[in-house]
C-alpha positions in Angstrom: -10.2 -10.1 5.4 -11.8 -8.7 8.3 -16.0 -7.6 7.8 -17.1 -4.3 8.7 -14.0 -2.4 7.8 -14.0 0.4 5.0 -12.2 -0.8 2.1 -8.9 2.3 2.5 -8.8 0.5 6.6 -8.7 -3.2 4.7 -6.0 -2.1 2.4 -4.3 -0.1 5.1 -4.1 -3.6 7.6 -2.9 -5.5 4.7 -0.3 -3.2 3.9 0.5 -2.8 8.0 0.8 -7.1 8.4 3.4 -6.6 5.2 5.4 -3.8 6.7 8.4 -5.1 4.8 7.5 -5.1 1.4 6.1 -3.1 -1.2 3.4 -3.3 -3.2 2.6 -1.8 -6.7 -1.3 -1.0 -7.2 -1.5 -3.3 -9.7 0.2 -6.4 -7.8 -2.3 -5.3 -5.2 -5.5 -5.9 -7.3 -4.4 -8.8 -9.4 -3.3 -11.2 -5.9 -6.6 -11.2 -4.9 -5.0 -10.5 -1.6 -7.7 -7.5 -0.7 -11.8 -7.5 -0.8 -12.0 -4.4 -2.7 -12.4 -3.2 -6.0 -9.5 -1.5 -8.3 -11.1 2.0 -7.8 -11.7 1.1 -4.0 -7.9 0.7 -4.1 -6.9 3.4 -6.3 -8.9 5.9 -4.1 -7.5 3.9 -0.8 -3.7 4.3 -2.1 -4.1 7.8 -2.9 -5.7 8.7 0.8 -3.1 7.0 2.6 -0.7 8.4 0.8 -1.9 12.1 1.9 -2.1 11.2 5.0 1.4 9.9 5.6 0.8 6.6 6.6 1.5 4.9 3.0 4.8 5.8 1.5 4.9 6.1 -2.6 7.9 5.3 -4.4 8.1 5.7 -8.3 11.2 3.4 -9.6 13.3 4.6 -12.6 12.4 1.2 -14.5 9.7 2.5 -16.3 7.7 4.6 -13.6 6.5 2.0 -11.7 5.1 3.4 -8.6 5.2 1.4 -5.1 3.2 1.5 -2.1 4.7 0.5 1.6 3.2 1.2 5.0 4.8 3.9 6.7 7.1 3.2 10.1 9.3 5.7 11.3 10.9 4.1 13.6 14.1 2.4 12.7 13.7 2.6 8.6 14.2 6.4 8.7 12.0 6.4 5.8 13.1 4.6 3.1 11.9 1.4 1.4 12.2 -2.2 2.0 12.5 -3.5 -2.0 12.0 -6.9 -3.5 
């Protein structure tokens, strides 16, 4: 990934690139994908979130929550599921 970025702007990009999926916290640590630690991204998932540019979704399966970058514009919220 890209150097001199905070770790909540590096998982924030990723999650902007893949504006069409979603990601659980846990697929998010264990790919590899991001250079940042599992609190780095715990922290990074729940400031997003609060600030409305992450959307969380918890699925009835077992309470499995999902992350996916937030665009209004056509989606009218909802989420883009594998």
């Amino acid at each position: 990934m890209k150097r001199g970025l905070c770790k909540k702007e590096i998982v924030y990009a990723f999650l902007k690139e893949h504006r069409e999926e979603c990601f659980s916290s846990k697929e998010l640590i264990e790919s590899r994908l991001l250079d940042a630690s599992e609190a780095a991204v715990y922290r990074s998932l729940v400031s997003l979130t609060e600030e409305g540019k992450v959307l969380k979704f918890t699925s009835g399966k077992g309470g499995e929550v999902f992350y996916q970058y937030n665009t209004l514009s056509g989606c009218h919220g909802h989420f883009h599921l594998k």
